[in-house]
LONU-343020 format. One record per residue: x, y, z of N, C-alpha, C, O in turn. Coordinates in steps of 0.02 Angstrom, whole numbers, plus 50000, padded with zeros to 5 digits. Example, Ala and Ser with C-alpha at 12.3 -4.5 7.8 and 13.67 -1.06 7.14 Angstrom:
<rs>
506604971650390506154977550390506604983550390507124983450423 506424988850354506844994750357506455000250394506705005750402 
</rs>
This chain:
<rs>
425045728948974425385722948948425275717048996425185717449057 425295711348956425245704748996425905704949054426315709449057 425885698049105426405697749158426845693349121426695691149066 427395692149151427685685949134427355679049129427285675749078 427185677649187426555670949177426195670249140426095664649117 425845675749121425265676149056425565674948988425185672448946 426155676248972426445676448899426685668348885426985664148918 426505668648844427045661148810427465663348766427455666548713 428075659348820428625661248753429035657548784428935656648844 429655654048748430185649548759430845651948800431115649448849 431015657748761431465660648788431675669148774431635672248721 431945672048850431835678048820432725679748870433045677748919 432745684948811433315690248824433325696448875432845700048862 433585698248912433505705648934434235706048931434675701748926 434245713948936435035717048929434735722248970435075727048988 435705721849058435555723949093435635731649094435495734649146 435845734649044436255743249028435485744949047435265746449102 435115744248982434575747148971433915744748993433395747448974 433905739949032433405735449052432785735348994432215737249008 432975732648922432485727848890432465722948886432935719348901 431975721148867431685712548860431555709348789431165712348752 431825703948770431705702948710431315697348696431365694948753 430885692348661430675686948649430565683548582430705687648539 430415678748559430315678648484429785679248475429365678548519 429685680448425429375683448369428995677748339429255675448288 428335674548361428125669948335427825668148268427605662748250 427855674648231427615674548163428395673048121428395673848060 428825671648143429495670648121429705662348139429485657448170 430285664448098430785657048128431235658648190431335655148240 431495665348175432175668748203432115674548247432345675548303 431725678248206431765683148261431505687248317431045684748349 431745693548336431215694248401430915698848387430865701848333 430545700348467430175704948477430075709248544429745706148585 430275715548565430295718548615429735715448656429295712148628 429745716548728429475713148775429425718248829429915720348859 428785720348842428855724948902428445723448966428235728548994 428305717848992427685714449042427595720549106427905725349129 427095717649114426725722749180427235722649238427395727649270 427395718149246427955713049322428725713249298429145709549324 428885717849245429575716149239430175719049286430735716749283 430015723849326430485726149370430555720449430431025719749469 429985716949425430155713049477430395706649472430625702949515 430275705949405430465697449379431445700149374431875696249394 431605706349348432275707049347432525705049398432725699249399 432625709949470432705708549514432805703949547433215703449593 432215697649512432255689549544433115687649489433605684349507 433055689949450433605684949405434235688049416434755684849406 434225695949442434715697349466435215693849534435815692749540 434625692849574434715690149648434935683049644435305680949688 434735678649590434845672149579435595671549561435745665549559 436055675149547436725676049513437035676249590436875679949636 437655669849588437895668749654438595673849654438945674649705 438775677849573439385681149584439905674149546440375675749510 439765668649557440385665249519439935659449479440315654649487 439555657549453439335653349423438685657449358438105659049365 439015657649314438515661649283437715656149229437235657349192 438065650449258437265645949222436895643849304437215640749346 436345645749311435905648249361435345644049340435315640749289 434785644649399434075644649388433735648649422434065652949452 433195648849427432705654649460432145649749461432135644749426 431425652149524430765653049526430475658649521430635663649553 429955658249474429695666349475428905663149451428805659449403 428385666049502427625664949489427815657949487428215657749440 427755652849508427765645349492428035643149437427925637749410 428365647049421428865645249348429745645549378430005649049421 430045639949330430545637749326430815641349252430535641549197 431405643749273431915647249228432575646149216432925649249256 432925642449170433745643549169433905647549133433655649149079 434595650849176434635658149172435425657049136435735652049155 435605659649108436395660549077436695668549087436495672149042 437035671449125437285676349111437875679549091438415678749118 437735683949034438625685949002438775690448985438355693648955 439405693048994439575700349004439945701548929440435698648906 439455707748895439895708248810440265715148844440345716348904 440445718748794440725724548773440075729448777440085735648772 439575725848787439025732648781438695731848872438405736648897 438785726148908438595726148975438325719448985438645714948957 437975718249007437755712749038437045710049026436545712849047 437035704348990436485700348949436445694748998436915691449020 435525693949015435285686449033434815681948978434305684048952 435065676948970434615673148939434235667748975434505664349018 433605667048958433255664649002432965658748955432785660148898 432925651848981432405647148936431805646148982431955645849042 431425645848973430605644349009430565636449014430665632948965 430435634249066430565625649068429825623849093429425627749120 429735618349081429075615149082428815614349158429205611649197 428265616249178428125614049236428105605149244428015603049301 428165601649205428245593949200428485591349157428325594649107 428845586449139429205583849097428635582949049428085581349071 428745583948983428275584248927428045572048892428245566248898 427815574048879427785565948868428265563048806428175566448756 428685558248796429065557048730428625557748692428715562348652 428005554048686427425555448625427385563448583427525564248524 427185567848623426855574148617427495578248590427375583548562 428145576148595428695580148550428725579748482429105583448450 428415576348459428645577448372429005573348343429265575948293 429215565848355429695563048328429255559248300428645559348311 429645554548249429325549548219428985541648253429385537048262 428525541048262428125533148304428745529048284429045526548332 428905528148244429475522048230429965522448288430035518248333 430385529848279430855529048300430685530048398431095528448442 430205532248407429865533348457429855525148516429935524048576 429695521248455429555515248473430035513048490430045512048551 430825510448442431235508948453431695513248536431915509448579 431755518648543431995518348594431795518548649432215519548693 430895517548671430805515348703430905507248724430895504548779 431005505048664431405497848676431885496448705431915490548723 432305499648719432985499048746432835502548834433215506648860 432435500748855432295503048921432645497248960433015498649007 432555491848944433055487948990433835483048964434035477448980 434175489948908434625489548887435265494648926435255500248951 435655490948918436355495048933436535498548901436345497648843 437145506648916437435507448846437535513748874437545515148934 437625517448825437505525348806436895530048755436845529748694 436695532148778436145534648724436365543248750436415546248804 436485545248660436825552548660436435557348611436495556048551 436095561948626435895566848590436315573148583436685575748625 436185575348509436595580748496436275587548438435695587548420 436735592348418436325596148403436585603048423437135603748451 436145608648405436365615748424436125617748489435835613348522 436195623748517435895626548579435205627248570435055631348527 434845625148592433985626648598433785621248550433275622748520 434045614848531433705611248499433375605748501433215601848456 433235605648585432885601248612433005595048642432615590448653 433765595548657434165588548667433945587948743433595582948751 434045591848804434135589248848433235588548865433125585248916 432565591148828432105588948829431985581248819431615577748853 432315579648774432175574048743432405566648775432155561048778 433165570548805433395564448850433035563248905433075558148940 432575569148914432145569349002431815566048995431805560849029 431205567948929430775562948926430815555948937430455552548973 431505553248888431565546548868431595543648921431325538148929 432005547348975432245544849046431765544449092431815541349145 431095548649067430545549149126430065542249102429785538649144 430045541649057429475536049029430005530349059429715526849100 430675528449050430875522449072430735522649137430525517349160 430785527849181430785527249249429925524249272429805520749321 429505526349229428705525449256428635518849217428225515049242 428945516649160429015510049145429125502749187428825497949209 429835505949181430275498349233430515500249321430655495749360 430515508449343430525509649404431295511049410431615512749360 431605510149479432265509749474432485516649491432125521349474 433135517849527433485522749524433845526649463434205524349419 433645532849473433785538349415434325543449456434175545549511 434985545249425435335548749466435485552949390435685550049339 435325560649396435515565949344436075572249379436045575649430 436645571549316437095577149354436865583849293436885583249232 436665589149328436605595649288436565601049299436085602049337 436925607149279437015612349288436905617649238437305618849192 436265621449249435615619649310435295612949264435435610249211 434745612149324434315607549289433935609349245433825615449251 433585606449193433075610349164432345606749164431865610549156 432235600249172431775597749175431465594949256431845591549289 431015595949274430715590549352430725586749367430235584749397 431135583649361431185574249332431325571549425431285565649443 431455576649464431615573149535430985572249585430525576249596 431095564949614430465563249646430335553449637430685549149610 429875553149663429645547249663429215542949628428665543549654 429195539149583428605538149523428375530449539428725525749555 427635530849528427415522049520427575520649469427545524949425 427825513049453428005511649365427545506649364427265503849411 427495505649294426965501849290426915494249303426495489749309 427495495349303427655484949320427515483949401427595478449426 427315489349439427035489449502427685490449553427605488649611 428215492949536428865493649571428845501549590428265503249598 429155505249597429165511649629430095512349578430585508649575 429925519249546430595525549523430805530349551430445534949571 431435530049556431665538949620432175541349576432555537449547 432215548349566432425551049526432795556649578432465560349615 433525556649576433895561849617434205566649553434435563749503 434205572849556434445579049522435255581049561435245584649612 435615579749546436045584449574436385589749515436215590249456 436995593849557437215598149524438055595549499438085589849522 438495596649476439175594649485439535599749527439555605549506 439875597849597440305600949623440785604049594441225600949564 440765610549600441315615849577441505614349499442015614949465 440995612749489441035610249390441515604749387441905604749338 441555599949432442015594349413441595588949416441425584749458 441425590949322440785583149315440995575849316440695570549320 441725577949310442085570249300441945565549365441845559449367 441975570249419441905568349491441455565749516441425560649550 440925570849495440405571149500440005564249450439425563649467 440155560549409439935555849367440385550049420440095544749432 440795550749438441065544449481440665542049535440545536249549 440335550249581440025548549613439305545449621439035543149671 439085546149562438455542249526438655534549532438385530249567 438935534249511439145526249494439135524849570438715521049593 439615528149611439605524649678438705522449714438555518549759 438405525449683437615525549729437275521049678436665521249677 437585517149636437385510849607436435514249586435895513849615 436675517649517435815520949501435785514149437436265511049413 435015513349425434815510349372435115515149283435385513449230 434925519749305435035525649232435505532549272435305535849320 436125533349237436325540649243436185544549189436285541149139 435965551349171436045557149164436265562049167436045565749211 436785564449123437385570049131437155574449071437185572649012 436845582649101436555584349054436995587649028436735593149035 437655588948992438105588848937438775587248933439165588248980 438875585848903439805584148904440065590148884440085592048826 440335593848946440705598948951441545600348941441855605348922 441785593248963442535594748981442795586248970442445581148964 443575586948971443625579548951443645574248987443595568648960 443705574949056443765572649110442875568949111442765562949121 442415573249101441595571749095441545565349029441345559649043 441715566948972441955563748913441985555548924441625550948904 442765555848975442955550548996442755544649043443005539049040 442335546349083441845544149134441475544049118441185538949139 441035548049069440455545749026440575536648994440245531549006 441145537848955441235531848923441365525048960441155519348948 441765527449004441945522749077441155518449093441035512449094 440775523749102439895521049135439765517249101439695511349115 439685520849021439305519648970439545508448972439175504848938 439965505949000440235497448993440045496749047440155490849059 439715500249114439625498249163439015493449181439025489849231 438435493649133438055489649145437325494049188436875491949224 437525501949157437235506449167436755508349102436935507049044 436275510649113435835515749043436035521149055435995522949113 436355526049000436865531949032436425537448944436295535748887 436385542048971436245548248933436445554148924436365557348976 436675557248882436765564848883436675568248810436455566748754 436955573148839436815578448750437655582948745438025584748791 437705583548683438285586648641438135590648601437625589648568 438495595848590438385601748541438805596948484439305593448491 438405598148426438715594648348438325595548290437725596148302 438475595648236438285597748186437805590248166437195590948164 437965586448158437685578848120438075573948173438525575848211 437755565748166437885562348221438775559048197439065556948247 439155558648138439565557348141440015562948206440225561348261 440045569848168440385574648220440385573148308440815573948351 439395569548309439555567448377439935565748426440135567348482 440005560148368440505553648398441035556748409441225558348466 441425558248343442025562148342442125565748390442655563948416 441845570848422441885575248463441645574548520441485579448552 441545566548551441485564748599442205560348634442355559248693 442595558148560443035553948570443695560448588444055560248638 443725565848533444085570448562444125573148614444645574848641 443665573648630443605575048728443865572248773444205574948817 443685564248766444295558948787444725557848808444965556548864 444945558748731445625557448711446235565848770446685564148808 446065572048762446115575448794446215575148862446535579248895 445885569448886445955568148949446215564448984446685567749007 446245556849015446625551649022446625547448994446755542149023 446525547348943446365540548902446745542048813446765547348782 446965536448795447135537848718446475537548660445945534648673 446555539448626446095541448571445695533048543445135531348524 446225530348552446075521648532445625518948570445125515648552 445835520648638445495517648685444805521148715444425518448755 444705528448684444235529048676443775529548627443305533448637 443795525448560443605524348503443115515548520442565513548503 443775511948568443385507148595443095507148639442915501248650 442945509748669442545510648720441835513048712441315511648743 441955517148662441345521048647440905514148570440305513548555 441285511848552441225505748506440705500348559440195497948534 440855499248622440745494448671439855495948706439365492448718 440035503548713439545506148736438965510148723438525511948762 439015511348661438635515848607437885511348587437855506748546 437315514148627436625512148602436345515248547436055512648499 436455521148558436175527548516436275533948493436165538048538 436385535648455436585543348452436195546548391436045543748338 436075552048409435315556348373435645563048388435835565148442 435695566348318435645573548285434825577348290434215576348288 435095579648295434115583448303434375593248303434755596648338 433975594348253433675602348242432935602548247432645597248233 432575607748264431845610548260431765613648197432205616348163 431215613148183430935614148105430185619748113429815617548156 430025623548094429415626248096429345633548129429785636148162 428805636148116428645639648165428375642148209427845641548179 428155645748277427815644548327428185636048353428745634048366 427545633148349427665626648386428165621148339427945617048300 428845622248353429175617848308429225610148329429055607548382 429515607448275429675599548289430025596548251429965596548189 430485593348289431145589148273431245585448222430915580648202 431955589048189432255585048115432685579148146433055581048192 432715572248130433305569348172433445566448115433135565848063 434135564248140434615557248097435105554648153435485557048195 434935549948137435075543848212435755539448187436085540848137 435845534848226436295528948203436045525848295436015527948353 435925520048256435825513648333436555506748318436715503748267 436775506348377437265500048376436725495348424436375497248470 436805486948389436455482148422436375483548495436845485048531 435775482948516435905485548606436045477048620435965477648681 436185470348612436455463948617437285462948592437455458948548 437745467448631438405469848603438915464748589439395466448555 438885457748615439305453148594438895449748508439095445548468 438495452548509438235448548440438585452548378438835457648402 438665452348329439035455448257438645460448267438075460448290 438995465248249438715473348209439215474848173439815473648176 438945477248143439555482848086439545487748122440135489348132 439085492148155439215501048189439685499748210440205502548189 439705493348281440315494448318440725490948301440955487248344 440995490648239441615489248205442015494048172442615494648164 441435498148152441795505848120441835508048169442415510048165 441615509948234441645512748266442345512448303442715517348310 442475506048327443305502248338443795507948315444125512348344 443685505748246444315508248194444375514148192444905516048165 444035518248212444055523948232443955530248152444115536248146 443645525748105443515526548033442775530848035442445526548006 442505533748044441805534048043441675536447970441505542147951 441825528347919441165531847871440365528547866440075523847838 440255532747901439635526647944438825533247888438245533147907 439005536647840438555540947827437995532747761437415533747741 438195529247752437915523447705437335520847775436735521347783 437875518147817437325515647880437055518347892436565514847905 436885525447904436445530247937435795530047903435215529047922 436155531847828435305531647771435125524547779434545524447800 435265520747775435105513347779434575513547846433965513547844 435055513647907434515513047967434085517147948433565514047935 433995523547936433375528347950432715524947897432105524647907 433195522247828432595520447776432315511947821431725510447813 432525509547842432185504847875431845505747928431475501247946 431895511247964431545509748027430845515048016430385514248056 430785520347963430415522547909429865518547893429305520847881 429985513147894429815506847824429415503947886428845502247868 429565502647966429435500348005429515491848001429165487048018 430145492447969430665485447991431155486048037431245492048048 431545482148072431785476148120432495479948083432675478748025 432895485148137433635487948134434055479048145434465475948111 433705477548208434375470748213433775466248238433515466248294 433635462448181432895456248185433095448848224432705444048227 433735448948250434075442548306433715446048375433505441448411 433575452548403433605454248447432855452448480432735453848538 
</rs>
């Protein structure tokens, strides 16, 4: 059998009772396929050793490969899941989205705001925010500060941008899982763009939104079904935390660039279903988003088809800008 290095595959399972290996099944959408590599006693071992005893979302090196590791204890013993991460941030181009919409948010590179991706587990969100965040950085330059646990993309380091300025990109982790803290302390080191790779807790929620008026480019990803739920379930988080539900309805009204639903479609090499909603990134000028957004009303499903059929069409979302 092939090694680990030799195989392509996205992500694989082992279960520690019986030490198998699982992977998908690329003639499928869904399912897998036993996995038995030449090197697997030793690749275990690495993912065993990587487990600190109290933090069960991990990473690993193994053969020059980067791994985030999840581990969880059922009723039957002890399961790792593993995603396979890119030796380099992939290019926004080469993912699969539409040139339109491709275009547009590379536009907003020297806009303020929030830009929020959302979606299921494995559906490509915190890829997508990397990218977006890596092309602005080799674009316009500037400090990049990302809080994530683990990381999943390479994004740390130093980049020439093209406007002839120099990009630095710092990775950290959140102390003792207090991202709220941990997002304050971003702000203190005055970065061009933060990155918080999910909104976990409400305290994170709330400081997200806090940034998001700071005069920051701020990103993350949310588990959600469609981009209304987003919102919703970004504001509930909030609200949960120090802030009232109102006041985080406006806030997120104030600060809201973007927010994108996204599932994978296909099989083998899939690529992204999205439905978006953009608020004017010029926020004192009229919008309707961030008026529904205010009111804390979201029937924003009319706007959504509207934006998507125009920017489709490759017309002008807000043609003042």
């Amino acid at each position: 059998m092939p090694t680990i290095k030799e195989t392509k595959f996205s992500d694989i399972f082992i279960t520690e009772e019986d030490r198998k290996a699982y992977i998908p099944d690329s003639r499928t959408s869904n399912a897998l396929v036993e996995f038995i590599p030449d090197d697997f006693d030793v690749f275990f071992e690495k993912i065993k050793a990587g487990y600190d005893g109290e933090d069960p979302s991990y990473s690993i090196f193994y053969e020059g490969l980067y791994f985030r590791a999840e581990r969880s204890v059922s009723s039957q013993g002890v399961l790792y899941c593993l995603r396979r991460m890119p030796e380099s941030v992939p290019p926004i181009r080469s993912l699969g989205y539409p040139q339109e919409f491709i275009k547009y948010m590379l536009s907003l590179r020297r806009a303020s705001g929030l830009i929020l991706c959302s979606g299921a587990t494995g559906s490509g969100k915190t890829t997508f925010i990397s990218s977006l965040l890596k092309e602005y950085i080799v674009e316009e330059g500037g400090f990049a500060y990302t809080i994530e646990n683990p990381a999943e993309q390479p994004l740390s380091g130093v980049y020439q941008a093209r406007n002839g300025g120099l990009g630095v990109c710092r990775q950290t982790a959140p102390k003792g899982d207090d991202w709220g803290s941990s997002i304050k302390s971003a702000l203190r080191s005055a970065p061009r763009y933060i990155m918080v790779g999910e909104i976990r807790s409400p305290n994170a929620a709330s400081e997200l939104l806090r940034a998001s008026i700071s005069g920051h480019l701020v990103f993350s990803t949310i588990h959600a079904n469609n981009v209304t739920d987003a919102l919703s379930s970004l504001v509930k988080y909030a609200a949960s935390s120090d802030m009232s539900e109102e006041l985080a309805y406006d806030m997120l009204s104030r600060g809201l660039l973007s927010v994108i639903y996204q599932h994978l479609d296909g099989k083998g090499v899939k690529k992204p279903s999205i439905q978006f909603l953009m608020a004017n990134p010029i926020s004192f000028k009229g919008d309707q988003v961030r008026g529904i957004i205010k009111s804390g009303k979201l029937n924003l499903g009319t706007t959504i088809e509207q934006q998507m059929i125009r920017l489709n069409r490759n017309q002008e979302l807000f043609p003042d800008i």
